[in-house]
BASEFI-235455 format. One record per residue (C-alpha): x, y, z; residue in one letter. Coordinates in steps of 0.02 Angstrom, whole numbers, plus 50000, padded with zeros to 5 digits. Example, Ala and Ser with C-alpha at 12.3 -4.5 7.8 and 13.67 -1.06 7.14 Angstrom:
BEGIN
      c1      c2      c3   rest
   50615   49775   50390      A
   50684   49947   50357      S
END
This chain:
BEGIN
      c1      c2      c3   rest
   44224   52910   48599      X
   44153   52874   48767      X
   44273   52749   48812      X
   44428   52841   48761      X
   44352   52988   48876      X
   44349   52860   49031      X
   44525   52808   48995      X
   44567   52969   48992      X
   44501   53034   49157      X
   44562   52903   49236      X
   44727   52907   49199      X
   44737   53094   49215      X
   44684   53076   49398      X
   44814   52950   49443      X
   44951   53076   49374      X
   44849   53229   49491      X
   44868   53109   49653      X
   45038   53051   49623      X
   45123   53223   49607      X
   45016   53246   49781      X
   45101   53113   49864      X
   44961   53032   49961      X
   45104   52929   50099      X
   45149   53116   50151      X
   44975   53150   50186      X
   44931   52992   50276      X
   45090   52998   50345      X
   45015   53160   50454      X
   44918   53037   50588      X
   44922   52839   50639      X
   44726   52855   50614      X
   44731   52886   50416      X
   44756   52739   50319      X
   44686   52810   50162      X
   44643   52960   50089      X
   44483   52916   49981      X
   44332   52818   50027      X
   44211   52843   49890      X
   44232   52963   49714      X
   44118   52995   49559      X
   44152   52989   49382      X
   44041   53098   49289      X
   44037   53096   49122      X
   44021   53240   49002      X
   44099   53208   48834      X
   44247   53363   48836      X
   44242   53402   49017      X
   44239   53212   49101      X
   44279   53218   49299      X
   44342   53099   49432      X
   44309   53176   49584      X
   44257   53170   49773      X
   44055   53185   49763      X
   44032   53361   49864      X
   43854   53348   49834      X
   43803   53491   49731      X
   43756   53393   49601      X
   43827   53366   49429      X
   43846   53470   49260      X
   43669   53480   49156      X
   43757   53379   49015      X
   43756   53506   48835      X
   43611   53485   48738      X
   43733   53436   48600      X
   43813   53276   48687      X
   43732   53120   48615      X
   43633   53013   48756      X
   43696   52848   48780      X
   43597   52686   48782      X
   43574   52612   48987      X
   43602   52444   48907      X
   43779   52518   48841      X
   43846   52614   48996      X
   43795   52452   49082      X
   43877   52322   48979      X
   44011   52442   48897      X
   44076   52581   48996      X
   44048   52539   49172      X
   44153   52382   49132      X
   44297   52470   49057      X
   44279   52605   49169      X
   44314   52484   49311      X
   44458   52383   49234      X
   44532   52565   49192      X
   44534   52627   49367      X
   44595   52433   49452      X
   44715   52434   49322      X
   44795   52605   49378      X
   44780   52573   49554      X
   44898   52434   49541      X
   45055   52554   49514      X
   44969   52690   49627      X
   45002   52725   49796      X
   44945   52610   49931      X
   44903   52770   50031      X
   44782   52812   49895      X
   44632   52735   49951      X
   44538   52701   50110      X
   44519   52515   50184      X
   44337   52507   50097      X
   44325   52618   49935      X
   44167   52658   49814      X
   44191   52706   49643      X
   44010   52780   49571      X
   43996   52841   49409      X
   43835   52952   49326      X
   43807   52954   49120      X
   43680   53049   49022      X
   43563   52916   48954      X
   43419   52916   48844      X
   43324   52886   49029      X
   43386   53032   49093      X
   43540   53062   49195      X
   43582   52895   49302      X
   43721   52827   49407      X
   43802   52664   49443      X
   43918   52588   49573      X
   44060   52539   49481      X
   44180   52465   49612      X
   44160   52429   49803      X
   44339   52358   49850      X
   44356   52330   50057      X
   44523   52258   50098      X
   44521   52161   50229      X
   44704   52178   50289      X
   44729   52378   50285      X
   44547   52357   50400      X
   44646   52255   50532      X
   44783   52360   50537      X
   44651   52506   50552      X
   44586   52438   50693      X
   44746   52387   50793      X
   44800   52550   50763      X
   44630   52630   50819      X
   44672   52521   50976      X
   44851   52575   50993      X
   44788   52741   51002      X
   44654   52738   51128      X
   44745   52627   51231      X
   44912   52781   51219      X
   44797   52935   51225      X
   44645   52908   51312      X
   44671   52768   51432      X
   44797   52865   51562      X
   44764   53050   51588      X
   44680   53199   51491      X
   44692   53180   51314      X
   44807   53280   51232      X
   44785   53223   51034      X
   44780   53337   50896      X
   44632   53400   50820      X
   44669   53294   50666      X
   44665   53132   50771      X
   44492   53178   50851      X
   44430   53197   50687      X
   44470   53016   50606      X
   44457   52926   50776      X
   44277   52982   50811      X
   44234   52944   50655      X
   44329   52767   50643      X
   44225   52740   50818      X
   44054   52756   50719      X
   44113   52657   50560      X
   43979   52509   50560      X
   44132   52420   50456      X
   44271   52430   50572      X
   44144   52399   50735      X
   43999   52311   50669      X
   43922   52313   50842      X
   43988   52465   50945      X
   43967   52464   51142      X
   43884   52624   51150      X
   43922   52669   51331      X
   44119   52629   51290      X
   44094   52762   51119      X
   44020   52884   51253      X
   44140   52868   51359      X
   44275   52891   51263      X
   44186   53043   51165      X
   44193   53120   51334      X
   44392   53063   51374      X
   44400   53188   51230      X
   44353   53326   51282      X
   44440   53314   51437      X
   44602   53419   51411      X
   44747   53463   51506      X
   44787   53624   51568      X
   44828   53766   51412      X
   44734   53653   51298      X
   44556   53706   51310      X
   44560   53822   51132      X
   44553   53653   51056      X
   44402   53603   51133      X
   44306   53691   51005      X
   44372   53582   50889      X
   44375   53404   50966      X
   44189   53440   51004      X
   44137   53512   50812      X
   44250   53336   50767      X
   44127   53215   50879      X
   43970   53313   50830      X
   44002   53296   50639      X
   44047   53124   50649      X
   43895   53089   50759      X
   43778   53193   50654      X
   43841   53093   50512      X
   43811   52917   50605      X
   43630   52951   50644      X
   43575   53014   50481      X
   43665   52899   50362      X
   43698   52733   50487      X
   43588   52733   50625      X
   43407   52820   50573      X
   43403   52737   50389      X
   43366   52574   50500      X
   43221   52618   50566      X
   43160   52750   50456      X
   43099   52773   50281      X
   43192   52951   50258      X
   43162   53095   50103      X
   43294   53194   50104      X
   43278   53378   50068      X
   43400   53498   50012      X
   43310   53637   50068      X
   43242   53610   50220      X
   43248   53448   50371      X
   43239   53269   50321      X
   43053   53202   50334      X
   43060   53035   50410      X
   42919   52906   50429      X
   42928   52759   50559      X
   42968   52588   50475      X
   42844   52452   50527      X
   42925   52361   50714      X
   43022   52497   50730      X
   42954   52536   50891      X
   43003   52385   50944      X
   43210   52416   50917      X
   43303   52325   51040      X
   43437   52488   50987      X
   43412   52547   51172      X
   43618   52584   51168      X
   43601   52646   51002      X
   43453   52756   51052      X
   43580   52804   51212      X
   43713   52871   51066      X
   43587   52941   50971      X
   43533   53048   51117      X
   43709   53085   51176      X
   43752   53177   51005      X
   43560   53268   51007      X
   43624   53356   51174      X
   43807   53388   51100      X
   43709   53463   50976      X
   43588   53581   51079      X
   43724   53628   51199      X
   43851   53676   51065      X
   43822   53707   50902      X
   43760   53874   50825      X
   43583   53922   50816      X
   43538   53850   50657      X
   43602   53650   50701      X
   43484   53652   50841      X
   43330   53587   50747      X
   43457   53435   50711      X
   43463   53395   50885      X
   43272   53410   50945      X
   43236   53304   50793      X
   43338   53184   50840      X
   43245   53171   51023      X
   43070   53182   50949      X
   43154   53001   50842      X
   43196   52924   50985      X
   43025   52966   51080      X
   42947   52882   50913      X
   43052   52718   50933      X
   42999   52706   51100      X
   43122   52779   51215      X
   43067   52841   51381      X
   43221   52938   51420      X
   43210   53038   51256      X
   43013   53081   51308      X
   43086   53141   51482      X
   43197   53252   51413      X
   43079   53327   51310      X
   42949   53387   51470      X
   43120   53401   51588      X
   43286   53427   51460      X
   43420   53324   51425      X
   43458   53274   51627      X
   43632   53340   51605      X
   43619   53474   51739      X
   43595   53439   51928      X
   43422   53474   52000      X
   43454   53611   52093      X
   43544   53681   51936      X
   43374   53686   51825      X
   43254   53735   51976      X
   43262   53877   52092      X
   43107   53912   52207      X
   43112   54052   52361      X
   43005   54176   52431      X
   43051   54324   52288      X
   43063   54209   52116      X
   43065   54043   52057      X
   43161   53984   51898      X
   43160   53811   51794      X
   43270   53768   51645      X
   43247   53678   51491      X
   43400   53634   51382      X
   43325   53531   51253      X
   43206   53693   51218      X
   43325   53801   51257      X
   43201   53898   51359      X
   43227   53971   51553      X
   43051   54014   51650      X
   43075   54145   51769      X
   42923   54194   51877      X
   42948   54362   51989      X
   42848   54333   52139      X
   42903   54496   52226      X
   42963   54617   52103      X
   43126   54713   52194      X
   43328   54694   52177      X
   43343   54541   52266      X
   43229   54447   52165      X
   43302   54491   51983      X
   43471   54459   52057      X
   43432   54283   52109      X
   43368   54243   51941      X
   43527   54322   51852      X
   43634   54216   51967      X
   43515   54077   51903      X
   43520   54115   51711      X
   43714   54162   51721      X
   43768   53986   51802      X
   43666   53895   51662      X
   43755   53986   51544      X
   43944   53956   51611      X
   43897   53778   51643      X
   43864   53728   51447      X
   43668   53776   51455      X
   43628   53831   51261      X
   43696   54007   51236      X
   43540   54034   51105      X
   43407   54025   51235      X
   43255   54121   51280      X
   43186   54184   51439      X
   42985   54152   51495      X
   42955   54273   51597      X
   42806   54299   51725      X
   42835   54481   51799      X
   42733   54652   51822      X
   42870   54742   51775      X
   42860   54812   51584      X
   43032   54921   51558      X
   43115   54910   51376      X
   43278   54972   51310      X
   43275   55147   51215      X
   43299   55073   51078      X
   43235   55064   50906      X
   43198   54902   50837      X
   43236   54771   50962      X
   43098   54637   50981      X
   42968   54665   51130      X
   43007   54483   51207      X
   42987   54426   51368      X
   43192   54391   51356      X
   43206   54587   51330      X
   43083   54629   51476      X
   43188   54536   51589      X
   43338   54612   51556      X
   43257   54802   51561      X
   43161   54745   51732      X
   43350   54708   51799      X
   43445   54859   51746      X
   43320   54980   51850      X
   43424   54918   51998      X
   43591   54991   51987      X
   43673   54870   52119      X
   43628   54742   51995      X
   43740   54797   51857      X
   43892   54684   51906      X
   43786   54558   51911      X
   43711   54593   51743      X
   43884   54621   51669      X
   43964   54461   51724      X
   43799   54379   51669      X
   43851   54479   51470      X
   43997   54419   51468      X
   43978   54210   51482      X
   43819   54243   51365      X
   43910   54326   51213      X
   43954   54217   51084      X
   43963   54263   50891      X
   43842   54165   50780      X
   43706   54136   50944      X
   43554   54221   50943      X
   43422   54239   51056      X
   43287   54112   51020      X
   43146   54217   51034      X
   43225   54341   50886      X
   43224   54337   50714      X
   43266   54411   50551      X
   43315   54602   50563      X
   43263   54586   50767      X
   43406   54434   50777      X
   43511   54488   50944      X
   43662   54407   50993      X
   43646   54339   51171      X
   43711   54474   51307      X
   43651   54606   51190      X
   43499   54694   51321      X
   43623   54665   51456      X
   43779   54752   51360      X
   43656   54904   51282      X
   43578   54939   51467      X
   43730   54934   51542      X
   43821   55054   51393      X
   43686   55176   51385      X
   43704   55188   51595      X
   43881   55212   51636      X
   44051   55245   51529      X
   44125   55102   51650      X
   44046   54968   51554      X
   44123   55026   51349      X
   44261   54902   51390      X
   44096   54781   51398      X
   44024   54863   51244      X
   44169   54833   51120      X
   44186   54649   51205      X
   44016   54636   51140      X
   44063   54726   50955      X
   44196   54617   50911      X
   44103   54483   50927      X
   43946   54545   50818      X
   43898   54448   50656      X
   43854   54596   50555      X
   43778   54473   50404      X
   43645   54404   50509      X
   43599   54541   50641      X
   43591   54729   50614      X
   43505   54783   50795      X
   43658   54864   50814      X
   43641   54992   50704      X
   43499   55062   50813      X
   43581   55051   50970      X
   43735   55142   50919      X
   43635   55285   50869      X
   43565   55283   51046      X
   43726   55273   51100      X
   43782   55424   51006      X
   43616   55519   51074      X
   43635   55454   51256      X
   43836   55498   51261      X
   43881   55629   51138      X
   44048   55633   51043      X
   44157   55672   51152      X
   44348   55593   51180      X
   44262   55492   51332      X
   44151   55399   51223      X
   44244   55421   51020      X
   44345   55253   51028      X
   44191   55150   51082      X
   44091   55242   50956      X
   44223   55221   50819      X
   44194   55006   50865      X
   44023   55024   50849      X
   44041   55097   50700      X
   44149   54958   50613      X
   44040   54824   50658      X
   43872   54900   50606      X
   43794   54887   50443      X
   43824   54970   50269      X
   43639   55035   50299      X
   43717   55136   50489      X
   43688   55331   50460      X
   43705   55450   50599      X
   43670   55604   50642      X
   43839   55666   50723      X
   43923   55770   50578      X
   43922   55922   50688      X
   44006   55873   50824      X
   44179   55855   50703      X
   44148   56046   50671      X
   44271   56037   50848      X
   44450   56015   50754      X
   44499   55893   50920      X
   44380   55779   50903      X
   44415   55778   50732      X
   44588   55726   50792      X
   44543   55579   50892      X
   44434   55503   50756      X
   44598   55500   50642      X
   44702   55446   50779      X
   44575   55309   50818      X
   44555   55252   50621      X
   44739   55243   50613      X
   44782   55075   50601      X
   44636   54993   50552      X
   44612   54930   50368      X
   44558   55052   50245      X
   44390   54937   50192      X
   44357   54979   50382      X
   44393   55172   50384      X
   44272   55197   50226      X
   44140   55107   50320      X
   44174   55232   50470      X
   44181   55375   50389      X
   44030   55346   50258      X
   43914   55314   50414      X
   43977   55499   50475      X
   43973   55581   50335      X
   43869   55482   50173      X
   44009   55472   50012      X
   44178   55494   50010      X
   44134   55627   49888      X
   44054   55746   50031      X
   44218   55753   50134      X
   44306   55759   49992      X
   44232   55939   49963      X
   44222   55975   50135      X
   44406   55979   50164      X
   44419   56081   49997      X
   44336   56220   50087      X
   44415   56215   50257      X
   44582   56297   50275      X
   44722   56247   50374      X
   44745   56102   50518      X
   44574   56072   50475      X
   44599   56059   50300      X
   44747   55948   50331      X
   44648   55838   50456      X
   44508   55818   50328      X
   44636   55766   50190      X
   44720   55639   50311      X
   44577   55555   50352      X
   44514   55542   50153      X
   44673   55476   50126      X
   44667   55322   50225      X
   44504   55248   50139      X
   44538   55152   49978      X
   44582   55233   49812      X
END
């Protein structure tokens, strides 16, 4: 039974791939060889797979399958289930399969559910003509000029760089170097920058926790929360020092670029490196990462003075004479940080007399905040504080010193001071909208109902109202119904819902006027263009 279910899965899977055509797939990029590295075969009798291992864990086999001996999955079915799968790979596809491949397999055995390797093939001569392609690549792309590969390329080639099996003993300074060559594009090519970085990041990410830290670490691994690793005996003593160099290099990728949540990845990594002995990574923990100039992370006159930390993430600002000129130094500080690659989910320390706050409901009472307020009680500042918005927005950032329903996107004190001051800056405000993640910050919600308080409904302000609106949350309820008793501004809301998907008109209109149900009735009583306005705008939510 069991072994006609492994013949079966197999051979099923080698029809699936070769109506796929692997060759087309490979075909894509010089730096794919194969398309599989490593699958699992996990048995359930009925409902068998053979399948990449996404790491969710398998099936809880059905109390009714029978549970198979160890000693016969060992001496049975893992044999057959190898000769099965070599036997169909000789007809299959050379595409099919990476240079090194690992087969794994799990059963359901009296001893509980347990795996096995089954195969570990590395062929040696699709390796070499990896690695001469690997070479024909860097020496085409990245040797002469800005590097102008595809985002496809970035990702196989910075992994193939940090492959223990294709460069058993990688020149770390070379890797580095030519993980920077990549993310030095040529003009009209800096939207994939995004991407070649995220590519080098993952693939580093993946080096240190599965190549690099096993080495020198015992690790448990935790689904739930960070890796806990303890220090292997003469591990402090690594000779790694280019190793710990890479290691490092990705930690700042990491704290410089990635979203909020990846930057515990990165500090981790430092604290690692201070533990095996590094002296730079114990530096950059007091003075940050050493990637910005001096002068860049330390400002000192007569009104403030301003240091930086980009491993924390933090900016110390101390006021020394509170006025204009002082608040606009540090902006100019904080803002070339920013649009110069300093975290975007920071946090301001701030040593200042000055205690102003938005007027607004539910924003956190940080020193971040407080700086902000302090600034915008200088009107001439507002440029300043606007350009300063508009390098610090960036969806999925947060400030650091914000949390759960207080989470604000960076830019966010700027953008509501400036809003609730002067119409000039809505252009800012929906800038800032767009960008919003509505599932993991709702401070927004509060603000637009001081927005509505501060500026009325009127046609000045309805369009940036109606974008506030679509990108607050389900739980948004305002007090503004009376201002559509005016039959124009009635008008503009249609004219600005027009357009817009009908998902985002309900959410509009419910956080005007509750369920669809109420203006349903309201536009039953009203009587002509009113009536007809009323009925328009119902009809352009969903039926």
């Amino acid at each position: 039974m069991a072994l006609q279910e492994i013949l079966k899965t197999v051979q099923a899977w080698f029809d699936e791939q070769a109506r796929s055509a692997p060759g087309k797939t490979v075909g894509r990029t010089s730096l794919q060889i194969g398309i599989f590295h490593e699958l699992l075969f996990d048995y359930q009798p009925g409902r068998s797979s053979l399948d990449v291992d996404l790491g969710f864990g398998q099936e809880t086999p059905s109390m009714q399958a029978p549970l198979l001996q160890p000693a016969q999955v060992e001496d049975e079915l893992v044999p057959a289930l190898a000769q099965a799968f070599r036997q169909a790979l000789v007809s299959a596809d050379p595409a099919l399969l990476d240079y090194h491949f690992r087969l794994r397999a799990t059963f359901p055995t009296t001893e509980g559910q347990r795996e096995w390797l089954v195969l570990d093939l590395l062929d040696e001569a699709k390796r070499q003509a990896l690695l001469a392609r690997i070479k024909a690549y860097i020496d085409s792309k990245l040797s002469a000029g800005s590097y102008a590969g595809k985002p496809l390329e970035s990702f196989f080639l910075s992994r193939h760089l940090l492959d223990p099996q294709l460069f058993p003993e990688p020149d770390a300074a070379s890797t580095i170097a030519l993980f920077e060559r990549m993310q030095q594009l040529p003009p009209g090519r800096r939207a994939k920058l995004a991407e070649h970085r995220g590519n080098i990041i993952r693939a580093g990410t993946s080096w240190a926790e599965d190549c690099f830290l096993p080495q020198h670490f015992e690790i448990r691994r935790n689904e739930y929360r960070g890796n806990d690793y303890t220090i292997k005996p003469g591990a402090q003593d690594s000779d790694d020092d280019g190793q710990i160099a890479l290691l490092l290099y990705v930690a700042v990728l990491v704290l410089r670029h990635e979203p909020s949540y990846a930057k515990p990845t990165g500090l981790q990594f430092i604290k690692l490196a201070t533990q095996l002995g590094s002296a730079r990574a114990a530096r950059m923990l007091t003075e940050g990462s050493g990637s910005f100039a001096q002068d860049a992370v330390n400002l000192a006159t007569d009104q403030v003075s301003c240091s930086a930390n980009d491993v924390f993430a933090t900016i110390t600002i101390r006021i020394k004479q509170e006025g204009a000129e002082a608040y606009a130094q540090a902006l100019d500080f904080v803002t070339h940080l920013l649009e110069n690659g300093f975290p975007k989910s920071y946090q301001v320390k701030l040593k200042s007399t000055g205690r102003n706050y938005l007027p607004v409901k539910g924003l956190a009472r940080s020193d971040t905040h407080r700086f902000f307020a302090n600034a915008l009680a200088w009107p001439q500042l507002h440029p300043r504080l606007a350009r300063y918005a508009r390098s610090a927005i960036v969806q999925y950032e947060f400030y650091a010193d914000t949390d759960d329903e207080k989470n604000c996107m960076p830019g966010s004190y700027a953008t509501f001071g400036l809003a609730l001051a002067d119409t000039q800056w809505f252009a800012l405000l929906e800038q800032y909208m767009a960008a919003v993640d509505e599932e993991h910050q709702s401070v927004q919600d509060s603000f637009t109902a001081a927005f509505a308080a501060q500026h009325a409904v009127t046609a000045t302000s309805i369009a940036t109202l109606v974008t506030c609106l679509r990108h607050c949350t389900d739980d948004i309820k305002l007090k503004i119904t009376p201002a559509f008793d005016d039959d124009g501004l009635l008008e503009l809301l249609y004219q600005q819902l027009q357009g817009l998907e009908s998902y985002e008109v309900e959410h509009v209109l419910q956080a005007i006027w509750g369920k669809p149900e109420k203006l349903a009735a309201l536009a039953r009583k009203a009587q002509g263009r009113r009536q007809q306005l009323l009925n328009s705008l119902s009809a352009l939510t969903p039926r």
